[in-house]
C-alpha positions in Angstrom: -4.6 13.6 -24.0 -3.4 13.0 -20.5 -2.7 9.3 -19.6 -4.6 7.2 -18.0 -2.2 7.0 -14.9 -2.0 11.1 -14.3 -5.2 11.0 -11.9 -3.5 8.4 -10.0 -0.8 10.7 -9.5 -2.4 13.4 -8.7 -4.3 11.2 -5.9 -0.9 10.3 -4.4 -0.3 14.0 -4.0 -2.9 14.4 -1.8 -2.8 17.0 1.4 -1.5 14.9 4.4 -3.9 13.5 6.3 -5.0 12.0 9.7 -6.3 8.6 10.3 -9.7 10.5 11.7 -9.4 12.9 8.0 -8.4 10.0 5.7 -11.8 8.3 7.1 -13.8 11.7 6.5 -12.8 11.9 3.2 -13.3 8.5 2.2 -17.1 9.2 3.3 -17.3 12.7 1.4 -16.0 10.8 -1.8 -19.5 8.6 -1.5 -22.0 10.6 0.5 -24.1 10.7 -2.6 -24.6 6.7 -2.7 -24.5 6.5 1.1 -27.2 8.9 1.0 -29.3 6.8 -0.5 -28.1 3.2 1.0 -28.7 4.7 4.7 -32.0 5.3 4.5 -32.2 2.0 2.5 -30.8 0.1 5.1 -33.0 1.9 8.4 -35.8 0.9 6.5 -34.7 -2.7 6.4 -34.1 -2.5 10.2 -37.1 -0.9 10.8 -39.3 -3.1 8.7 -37.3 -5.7 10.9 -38.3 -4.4 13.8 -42.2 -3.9 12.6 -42.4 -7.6 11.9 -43.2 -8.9 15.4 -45.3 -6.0 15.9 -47.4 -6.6 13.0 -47.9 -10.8 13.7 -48.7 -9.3 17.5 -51.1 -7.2 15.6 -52.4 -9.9 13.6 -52.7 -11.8 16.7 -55.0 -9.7 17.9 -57.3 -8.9 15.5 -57.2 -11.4 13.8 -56.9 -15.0 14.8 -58.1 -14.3 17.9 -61.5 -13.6 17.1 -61.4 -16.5 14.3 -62.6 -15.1 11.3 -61.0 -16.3 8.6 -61.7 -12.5 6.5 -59.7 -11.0 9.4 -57.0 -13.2 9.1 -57.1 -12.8 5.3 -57.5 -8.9 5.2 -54.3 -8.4 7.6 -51.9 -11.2 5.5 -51.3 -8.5 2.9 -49.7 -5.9 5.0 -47.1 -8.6 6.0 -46.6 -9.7 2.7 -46.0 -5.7 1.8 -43.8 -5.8 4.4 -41.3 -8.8 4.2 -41.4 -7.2 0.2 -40.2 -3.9 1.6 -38.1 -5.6 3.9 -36.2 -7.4 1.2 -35.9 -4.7 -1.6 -34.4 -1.9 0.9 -32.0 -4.6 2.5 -31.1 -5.8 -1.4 -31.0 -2.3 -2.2 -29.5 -0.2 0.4 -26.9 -2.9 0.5 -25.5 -2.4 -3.2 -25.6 1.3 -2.3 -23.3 0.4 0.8 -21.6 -2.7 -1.0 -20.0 -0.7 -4.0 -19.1 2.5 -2.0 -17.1 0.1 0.3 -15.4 -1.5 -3.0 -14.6 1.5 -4.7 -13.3 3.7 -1.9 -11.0 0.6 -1.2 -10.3 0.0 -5.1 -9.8 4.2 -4.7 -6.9 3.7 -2.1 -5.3 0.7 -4.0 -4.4 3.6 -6.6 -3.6 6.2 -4.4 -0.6 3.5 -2.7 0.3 2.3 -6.3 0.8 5.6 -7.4 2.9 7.0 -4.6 4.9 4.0 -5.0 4.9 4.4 -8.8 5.4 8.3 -8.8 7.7 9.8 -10.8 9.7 11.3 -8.0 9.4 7.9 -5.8 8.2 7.7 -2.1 10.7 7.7 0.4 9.3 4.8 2.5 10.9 2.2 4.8 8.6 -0.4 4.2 9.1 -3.7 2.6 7.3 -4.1 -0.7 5.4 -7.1 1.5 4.4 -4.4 3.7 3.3 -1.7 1.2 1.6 -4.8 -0.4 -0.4 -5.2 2.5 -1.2 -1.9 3.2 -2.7 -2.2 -1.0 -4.9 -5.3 0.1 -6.1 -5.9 3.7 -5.6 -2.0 5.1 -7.6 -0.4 2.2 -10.3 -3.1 2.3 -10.2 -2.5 5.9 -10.6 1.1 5.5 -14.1 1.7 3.9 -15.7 -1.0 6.2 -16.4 2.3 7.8 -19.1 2.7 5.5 -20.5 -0.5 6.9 -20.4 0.2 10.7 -21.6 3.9 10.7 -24.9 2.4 8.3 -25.6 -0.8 10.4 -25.3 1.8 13.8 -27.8 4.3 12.4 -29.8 1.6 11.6 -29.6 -0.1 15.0 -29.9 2.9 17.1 -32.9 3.9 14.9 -34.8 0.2 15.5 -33.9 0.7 19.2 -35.4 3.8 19.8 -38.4 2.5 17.5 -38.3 -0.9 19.5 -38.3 1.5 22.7 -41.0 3.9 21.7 -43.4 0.6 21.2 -42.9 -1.0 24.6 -43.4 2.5 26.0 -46.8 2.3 24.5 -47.8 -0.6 25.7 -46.3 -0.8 28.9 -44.2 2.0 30.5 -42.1 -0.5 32.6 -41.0 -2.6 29.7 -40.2 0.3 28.0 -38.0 1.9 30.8 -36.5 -2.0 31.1 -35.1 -1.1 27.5 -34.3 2.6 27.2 -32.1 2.1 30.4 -31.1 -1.3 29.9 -29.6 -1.5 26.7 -27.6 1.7 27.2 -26.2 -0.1 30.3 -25.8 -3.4 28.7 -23.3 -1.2 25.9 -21.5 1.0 28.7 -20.5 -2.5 30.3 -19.4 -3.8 27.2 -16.7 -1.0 26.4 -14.9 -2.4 29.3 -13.8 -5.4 26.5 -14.0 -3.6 23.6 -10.7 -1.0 24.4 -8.5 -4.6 24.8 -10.3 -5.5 21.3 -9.6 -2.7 19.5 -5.6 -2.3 20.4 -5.3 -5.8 19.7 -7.1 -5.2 17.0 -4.0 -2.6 15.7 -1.2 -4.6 16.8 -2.1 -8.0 15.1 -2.6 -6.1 11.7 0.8 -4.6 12.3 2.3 -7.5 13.4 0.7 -9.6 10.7 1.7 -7.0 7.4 5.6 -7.3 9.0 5.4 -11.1 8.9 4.0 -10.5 5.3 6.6 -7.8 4.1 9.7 -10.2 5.5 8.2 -13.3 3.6 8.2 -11.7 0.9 11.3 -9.8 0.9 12.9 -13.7 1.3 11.1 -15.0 -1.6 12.6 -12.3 -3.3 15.8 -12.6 -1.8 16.1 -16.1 -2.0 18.6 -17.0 -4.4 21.3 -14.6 -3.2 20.3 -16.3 0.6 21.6 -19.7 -1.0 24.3 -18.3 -2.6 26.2 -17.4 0.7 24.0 -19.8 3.1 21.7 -17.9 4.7 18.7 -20.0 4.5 18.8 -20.4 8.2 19.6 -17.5 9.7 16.5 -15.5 7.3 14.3 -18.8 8.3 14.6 -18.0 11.9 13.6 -14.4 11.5 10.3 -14.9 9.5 9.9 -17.9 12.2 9.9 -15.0 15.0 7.9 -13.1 13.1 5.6 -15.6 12.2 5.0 -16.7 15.8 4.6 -13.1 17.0 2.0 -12.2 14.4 0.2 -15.8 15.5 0.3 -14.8 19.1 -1.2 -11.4 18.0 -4.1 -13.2 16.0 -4.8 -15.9 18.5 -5.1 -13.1 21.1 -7.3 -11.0 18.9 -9.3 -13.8 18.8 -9.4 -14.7 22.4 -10.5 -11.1 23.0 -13.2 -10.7 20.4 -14.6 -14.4 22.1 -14.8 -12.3 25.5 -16.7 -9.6 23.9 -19.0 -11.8 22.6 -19.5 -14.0 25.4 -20.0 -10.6 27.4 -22.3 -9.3 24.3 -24.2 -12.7 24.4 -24.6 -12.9 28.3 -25.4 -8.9 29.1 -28.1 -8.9 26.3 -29.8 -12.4 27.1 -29.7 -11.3 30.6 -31.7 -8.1 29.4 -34.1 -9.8 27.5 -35.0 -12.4 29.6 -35.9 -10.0 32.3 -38.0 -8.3 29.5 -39.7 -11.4 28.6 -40.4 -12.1 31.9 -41.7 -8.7 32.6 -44.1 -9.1 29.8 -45.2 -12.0 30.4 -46.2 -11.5 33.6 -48.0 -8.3 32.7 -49.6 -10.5 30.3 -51.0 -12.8 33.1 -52.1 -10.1 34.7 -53.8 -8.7 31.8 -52.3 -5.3 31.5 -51.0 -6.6 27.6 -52.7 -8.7 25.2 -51.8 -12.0 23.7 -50.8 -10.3 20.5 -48.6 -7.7 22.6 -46.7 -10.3 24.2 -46.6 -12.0 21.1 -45.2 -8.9 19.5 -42.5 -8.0 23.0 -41.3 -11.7 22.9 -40.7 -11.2 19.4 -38.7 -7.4 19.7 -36.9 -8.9 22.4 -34.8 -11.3 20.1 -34.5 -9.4 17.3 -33.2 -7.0 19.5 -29.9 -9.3 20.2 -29.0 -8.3 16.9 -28.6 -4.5 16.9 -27.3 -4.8 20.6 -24.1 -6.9 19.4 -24.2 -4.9 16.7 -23.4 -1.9 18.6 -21.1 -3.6 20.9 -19.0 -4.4 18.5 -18.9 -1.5 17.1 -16.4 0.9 18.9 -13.4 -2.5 18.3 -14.3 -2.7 14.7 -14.0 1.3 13.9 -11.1 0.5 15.8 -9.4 -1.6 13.1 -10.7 0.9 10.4 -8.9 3.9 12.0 -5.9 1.5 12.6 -5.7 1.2 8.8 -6.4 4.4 8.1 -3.7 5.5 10.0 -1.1 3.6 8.1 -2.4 4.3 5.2 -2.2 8.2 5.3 1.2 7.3 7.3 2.5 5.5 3.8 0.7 8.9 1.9 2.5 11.7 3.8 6.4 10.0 3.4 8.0 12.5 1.0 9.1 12.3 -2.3 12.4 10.4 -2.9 13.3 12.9 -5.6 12.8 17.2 -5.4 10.9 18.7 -7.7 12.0 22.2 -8.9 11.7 24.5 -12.0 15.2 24.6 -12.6 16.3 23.6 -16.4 19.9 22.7 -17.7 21.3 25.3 -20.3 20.6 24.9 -23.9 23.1 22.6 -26.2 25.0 22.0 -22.1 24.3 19.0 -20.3 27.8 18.9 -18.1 27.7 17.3 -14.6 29.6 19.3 -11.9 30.1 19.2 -8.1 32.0 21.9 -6.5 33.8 21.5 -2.7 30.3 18.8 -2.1 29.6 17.8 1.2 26.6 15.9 2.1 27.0 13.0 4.8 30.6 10.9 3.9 31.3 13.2 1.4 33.4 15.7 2.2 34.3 18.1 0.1 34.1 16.5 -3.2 35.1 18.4 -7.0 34.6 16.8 -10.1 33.1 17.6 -13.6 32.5 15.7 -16.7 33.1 16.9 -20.1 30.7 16.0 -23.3 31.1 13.0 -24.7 34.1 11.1 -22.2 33.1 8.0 -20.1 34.3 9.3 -17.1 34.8 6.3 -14.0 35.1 7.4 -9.9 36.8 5.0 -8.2 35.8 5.3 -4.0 37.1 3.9 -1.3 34.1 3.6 0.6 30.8 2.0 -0.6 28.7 4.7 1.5 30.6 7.3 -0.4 29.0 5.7 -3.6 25.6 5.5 -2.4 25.8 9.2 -1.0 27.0 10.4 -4.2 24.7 8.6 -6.3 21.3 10.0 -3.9 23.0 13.4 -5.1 23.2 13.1 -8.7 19.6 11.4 -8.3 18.4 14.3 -6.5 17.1 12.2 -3.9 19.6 13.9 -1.2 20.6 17.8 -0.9 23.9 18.8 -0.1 24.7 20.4 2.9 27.1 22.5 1.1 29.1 23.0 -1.9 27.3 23.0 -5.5 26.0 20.0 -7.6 24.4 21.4 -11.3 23.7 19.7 -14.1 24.0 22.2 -17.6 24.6 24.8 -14.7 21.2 24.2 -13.1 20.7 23.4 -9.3 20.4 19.1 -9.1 18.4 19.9 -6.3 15.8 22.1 -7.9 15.5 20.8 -11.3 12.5 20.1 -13.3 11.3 16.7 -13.6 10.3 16.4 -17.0 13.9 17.9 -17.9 16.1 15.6 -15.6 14.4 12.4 -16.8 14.9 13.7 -20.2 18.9 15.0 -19.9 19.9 12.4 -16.8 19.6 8.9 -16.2 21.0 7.0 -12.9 20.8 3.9 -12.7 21.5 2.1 -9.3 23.8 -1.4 -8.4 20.0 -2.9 -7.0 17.4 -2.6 -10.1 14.1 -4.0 -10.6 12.8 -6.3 -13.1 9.3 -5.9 -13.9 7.3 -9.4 -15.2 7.1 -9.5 -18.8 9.2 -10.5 -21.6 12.7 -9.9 -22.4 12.1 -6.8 -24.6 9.6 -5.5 -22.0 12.0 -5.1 -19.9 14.5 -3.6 -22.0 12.2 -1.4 -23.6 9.4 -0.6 -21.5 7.5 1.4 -24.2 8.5 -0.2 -27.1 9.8 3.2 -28.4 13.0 1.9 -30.0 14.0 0.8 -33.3 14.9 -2.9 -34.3 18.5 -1.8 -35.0 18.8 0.4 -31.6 17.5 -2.0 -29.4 20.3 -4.9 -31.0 22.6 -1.8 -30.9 21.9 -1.5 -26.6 21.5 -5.2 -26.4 25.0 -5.7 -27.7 27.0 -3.4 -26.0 25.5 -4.4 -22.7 26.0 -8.2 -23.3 22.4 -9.0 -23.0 22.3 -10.5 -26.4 23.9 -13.7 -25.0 20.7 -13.6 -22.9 18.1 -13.3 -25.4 20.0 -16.1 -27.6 19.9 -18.7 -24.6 16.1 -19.5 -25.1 13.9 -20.1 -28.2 11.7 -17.2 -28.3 14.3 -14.6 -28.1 13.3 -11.4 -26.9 9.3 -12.7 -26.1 11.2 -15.2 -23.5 8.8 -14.3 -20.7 10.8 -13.6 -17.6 9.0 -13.9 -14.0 8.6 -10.4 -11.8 11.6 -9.4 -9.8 13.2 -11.3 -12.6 13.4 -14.6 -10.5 13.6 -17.2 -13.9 17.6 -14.9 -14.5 20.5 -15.1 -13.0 21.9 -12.5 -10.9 24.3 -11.6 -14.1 21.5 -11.6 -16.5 19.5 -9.0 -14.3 22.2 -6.9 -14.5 22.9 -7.1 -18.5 18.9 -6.5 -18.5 19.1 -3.5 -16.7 21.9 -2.1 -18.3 20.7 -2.8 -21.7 17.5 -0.6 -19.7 19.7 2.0 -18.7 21.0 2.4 -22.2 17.8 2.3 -23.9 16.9 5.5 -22.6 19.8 7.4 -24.5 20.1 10.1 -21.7 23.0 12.5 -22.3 23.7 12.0 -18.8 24.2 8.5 -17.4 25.5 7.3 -14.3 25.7 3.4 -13.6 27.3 2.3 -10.2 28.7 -1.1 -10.4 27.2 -2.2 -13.8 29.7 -5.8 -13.8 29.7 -6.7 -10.5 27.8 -9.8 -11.3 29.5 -11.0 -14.2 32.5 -12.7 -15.5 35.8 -11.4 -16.5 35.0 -11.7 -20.4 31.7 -10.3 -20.3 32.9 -7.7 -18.0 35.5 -6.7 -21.0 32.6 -7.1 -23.9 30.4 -4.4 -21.6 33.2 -2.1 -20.7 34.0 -1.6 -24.8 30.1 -2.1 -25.7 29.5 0.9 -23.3 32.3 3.1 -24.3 31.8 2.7 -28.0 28.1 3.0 -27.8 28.3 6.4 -26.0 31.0 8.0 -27.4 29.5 7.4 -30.9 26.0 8.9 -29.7 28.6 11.8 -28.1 26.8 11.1 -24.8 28.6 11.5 -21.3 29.1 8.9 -19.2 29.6 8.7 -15.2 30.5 5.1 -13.9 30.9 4.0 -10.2 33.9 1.4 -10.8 36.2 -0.3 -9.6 36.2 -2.9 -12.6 39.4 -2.8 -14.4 38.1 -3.3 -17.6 35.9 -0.6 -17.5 38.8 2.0 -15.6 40.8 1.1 -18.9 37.7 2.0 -20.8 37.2 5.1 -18.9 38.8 8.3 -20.8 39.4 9.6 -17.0 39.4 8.7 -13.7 38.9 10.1 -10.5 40.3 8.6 -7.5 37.9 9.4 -4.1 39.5 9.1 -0.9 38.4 9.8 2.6 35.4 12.0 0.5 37.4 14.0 -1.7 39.0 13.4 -5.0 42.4 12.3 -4.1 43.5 11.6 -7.9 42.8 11.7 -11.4 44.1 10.4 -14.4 43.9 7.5 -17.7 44.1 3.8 -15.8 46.9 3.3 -16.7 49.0 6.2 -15.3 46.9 5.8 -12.0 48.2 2.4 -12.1 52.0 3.5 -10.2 49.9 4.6 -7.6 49.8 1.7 -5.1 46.3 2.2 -3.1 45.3 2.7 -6.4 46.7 -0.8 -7.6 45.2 -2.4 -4.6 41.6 -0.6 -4.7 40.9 -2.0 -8.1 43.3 -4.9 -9.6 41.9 -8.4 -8.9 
C-alpha cells in the first residue's frame, strides 16, 4: 500500500504552469460542485432582483385596489420567494464555500510536498516566504471561484434588471443598459493602480514575513556575535516597506470605492428621477415606480460588485503566479536510473571540476573513515552538492559503486548514501523523534548511535530522557546539542556511504575527541565507509587517511600524523 504522502508528491510534480493555467486548473478540479453552486447563486441574485418587482407587483394589484383577499392571495408568492432566495444563497454558497477551501487546502499540499520531496526544491525563498505562499497565496488563489460566481450572477441580475425597465419604460431601460456599462469602463481607470498594488503589497508583505521569521530562527546565533541590531534594522526596512505597500493598497481600493460609490449613485439617482417623473406623468404605475426605486438600489450591489472585480482577479492571478513560480523551481537532487554495483559501494571522483573545484581525484575504500581537509569553505560546499547530487560536474567523473552520481536512482542513493550537511534541521518532537524519525531502530542501536555521537550527554540532561520534547528548529538546544542530534540522525540511517561536513564544529574539545572515536569505532565495526569534511584534529587523527585539497585539487594525502611535517598542513588544522 502506497503512503499516504505519495499523492502529495505526485501533485508537486505537476506540468509547469502559468499564473492564467494554475487558475484554469484550479476551476477544472471543481467544475462539478461549481456547476451546481453557479446556478445556485444566479438564482439567489435573481430572486434578489425579482423582490422589488414582485412588492411593485403587489402594489398594484393588490393594495391599491384594497381588498384584503388580493393582498392575501399575492403574500404567498413573496414568501416562496424570500424561501427560494434563502435556500439557493445557503446552498449555492456551500457549493462555492468548500470548493474555495479545498482547492486552497489542495495547494497547501502541492507547496508542502515540493518542499518535502524526496529530491528537494531548489528554491531561494525563506521558509517565511514559502510559509506565506502555504497560507495567504493559496487562500488567495481559489477566491477565483468566488469572483467568477458573484460576476455571472451580477451580469445575469443586470441584464434581468435591464430587460424589466425596458418593459416598462424604454428610456429607463436605455438609462441602464448604457449607463452601467459606462459607469464600469470609468471605473477601470482605478482599478489597474488597485490591482498592481494589489501584487506588490502581497510581495512586499510575504518578504517582511520570510525575514521575521528567518530571525526568529536565527536568533540565538544573532546574540551570539551581536547582531541584534544590524538584523533589527533590516526587518525594520522591510517592515516599513510592506506598511507603505498596505497603507497604499488601501488608499487605492478607498478611491475605487469612492469612484464605485459616486458613479453608481449618480446613475441611480438619474434613474430614480427618471421614473419618478414618468410616474407623475403617468406613463408607470405606483407599483412600477415602487418596483424601479427598488432595482435601483439593489442594483448598487452588483455594480461594485463588478467594479471591483478586475483588482480582485488581480490579486488571485498575483498569487497564482507565485505559486506556480514556487512549483516550476527544479529539483535540488537528479533523478536517474542508474544503480551502484552489487556487494560495491566505493565513492570516486576522477580529474572533477565543477565551479572551485578543479580538477579533483579521490576514492574511498570499504570500511576506512576517510577525512578531506580544504582550504576553501566553497570548495566544501561545491564538493558536498556533488556527492549529494544536487550539482553536475562540468567535467571529470563522480560514481558511486561505479554508477553516475548524477544519474542515480533515488530509492538506491538514499539507501547506499547518506550526506549530511554542516546546517541541519530539527523537526519539533521529542528527542528520539528526531534521532529516529521512524522509530525503526532497535533499543541497543539507537544507545549504540546516541553514544558514539555524544548525544547521550543530551538525553541525560533532562528527566524524561529521550521523550524530552524539543521545540521546531530545535530552538529549546544548544547550537552543540543540534549538532550531536543530527549526527546521532545521520548515523541512525546506517548508509554504507556517509559524508558529514564539519560534524564538531560546535562543540568542545572533549566531546569533539568522544565523537571522533565514537564515529570511527561505530563505522568500522558496521564495515561502513566514511567521508568527513574536517579540519578537527581529533577526527584527522581518527581518519585512516587524509586528503589534503588545495587551490581545488588534492595536494596531499596521508595518516595525520605524517601530514603533520607538512607546514600549511600544520597551520590549516592545529588549534
Amino acid at each position: 500500500m502506497a503512503p499516504w504522502w505519495s499523492g502529495v508528491l505526485a501533485m508537486s510534480d505537476a506540468p509547469t504552469l502559468t499564473p492564467a493555467a494554475l487558475l484554469r486548473r484550479s476551476l477544472r478540479r471543481h467544475r462539478r460542485s461549481l456547476a451546481i453552486g453557479y446556478p445556485l447563486i444566479v438564482t439567489w441574485q435573481l430572486c434578489e432582483t425579482l423582490v422589488p418587482v414582485v412588492i411593485g407587483f403587489v402594489v398594484d394589484h393588490s393594495i391599491r385596489t384594497g381588498r384584503v383577499s388580493d393582498l392575501l392571495e399575492a403574500l404567498p408568492a413573496l414568501v416562496l420567494l424570500f424561501l427560494v432566495l434563502a435556500f439557493a444563497y445557503r446552498f449555492g454558497s456551500r457549493f462555492v464555500e468548500r470548493s474555495t477551501e479545498t482547492e486552497a487546502h489542495r495547494l497547501r499540499l502541492e507547496i508542502a510536498g515540493h518542499v518535502l520531496h524526496p529530491r528537494g526544491a531548489r528554491a531561494d525563498l525563506l521558509p517565511g516566504e514559502i510559509q506565506s505562499l502555504a497560507t495567504s497565496d493559496a487562500d488567495l488563489v481559489p477566491t477565483v471561484f468566488r469572483q467568477l460566481g458573484y460576476t455571472i450572477a451580477s451580469l445575469t441580475a443586470i441584464v434581468v434588471v435591464a430587460a424589466y425597465l425596458l418593459a416598462v419604460d424604454v428610456v429607463i431601460g436605455l438609462l441602464v443598459l448604457l449607463g452601467v456599462p459606462a459607469v464600469l469602463a470609468l471605473i477601470q481607470v482605478v482599478s489597474p493602480l488597485v490591482a498592481r498594488r494589489t501584487a506588490a503589497q502581497q510581495e512586499r508583505t510575504a518578504s517582511a514575513t520570510g525575514l521575521a521569521a528567518d530571525l526568529v530562527q536565527g536568533l540565538r546565533p544573532l546574540k551570539g556575535i551581536g547582531g541584534e541590531d544590524v538584523a533589527l534594522r533590516r526587518y525594520r526596512a522591510a517592515s516599513r516597506t510592506a506598511s507603505d505597500a498596505t497603507i497604499g493598497l488601501a488608499r487605492s481600493w478607498g478611491y475605487l470605492g469612492g469612484l464605485t460609490a459616486a458613479l453608481s449613485t449618480a446613475l441611480l439617482a438619474a434613474v430614480t428621477l427618471v421614473a419618478g417623473t414618468a410616474a407623475v406623468e403617468g406613463r408607470i404605475t405606483l407599483g412600477e415606480l415602487v418596483a424601479i426605486v427598488g432595482l435601483t438600489q439593489f442594483l448598487a450591489e452588483p455594480i461594485g460588485a463588478l467594479g471591483d472585480l478586475s483588482a480582485q482577479f488581480a490579486g488571485s492571478r498575483a498569487a497564482a503566479g507565485r505559486i506556480a513560480a514556487f512549483l516550476a523551481t527544479p529539483r535540488l537532487v537528479a533523478d536517474g536510473d542508474d544503480v551502484p554495483a552489487t556487494g560495491t559501494s566505493t565513492l570516486a571522483l576522477a580529474d572533477v571540476v565543477v565551479g572551485p573545484v578543479r580538477g579533483l581525484s579521490l576514492t574511498t575504500r570499504d570500511g576506512e573513515l576517510l577525512a578531506v581537509v580544504v582550504d576553501d569553505p566553497a570548495v566544501g560546499d561545491t564538493l558536498l552538492s556533488v556527492l549529494a547530487g544536487e550539482r553536475v560536474v562540468e567535467s571529470g567523473v563522480a560514481v558511486l559503486g561505479g554508477a553516475d552520481l548524477s544519474r542515480l536512482d533515488l530509492a538506491a542513493r538514499r539507501a547506499t548514501l547518506t550526506v549530511a550537511p554542516h546546517h541541519t534541521t530539527i523537526s519539533e518532537g521529542t528527542l528520539r523523534s528526531v534521532v529516529d524519525p521512524d522509530g525503526s531502530l532497535s533499543e541497543g542501536a539507537l544507545a549504540a548511535v546516541l553514544r558514539a555521537s555524544a548525544a547521550q550527554d543530551v538525553v541525560d540532561l533532562h528527566r524524561d530522557g529521550l521523550e524530552r520534547r524539543v521545540r521546531a528548529e530545535g530552538t529549546s538546544l544548544s547550537g552543540g546539542q543540534r549538532q550531536r542530534l543530527a549526527l546521532a540522525r545521520a548515523l541512525a540511517v546506517d548508509a554504507p556511504v556517509l559524508v558529514l561536513h564539519d560534524p564538531t564544529s560546535a562543540v568542545d574539545a572533549v566531546t569533539e575527541q568522544v565523537v571522533a572515536d565514537g564515529v570511527a569505532g561505530l563505522r568500522r565495526r558496521a564495515g561502513r565507509t566514511t567521508v568527513v569534511l574536517t579540519s578537527s584534529p581529533a577526527l584527522l587523527q581518527a581518519a585512516d587517511r587524509v586528503v589534503v585539497v588545495r587551490d581545488g585539487r588534492a595536494a596531499a594525502e596521508g595518516r595525520h600524523a605524517d601530514l603533520l611535517a607538512d607546514a600549511a598542513y600544520r597551520e590549516a588544522v592545529l588549534r
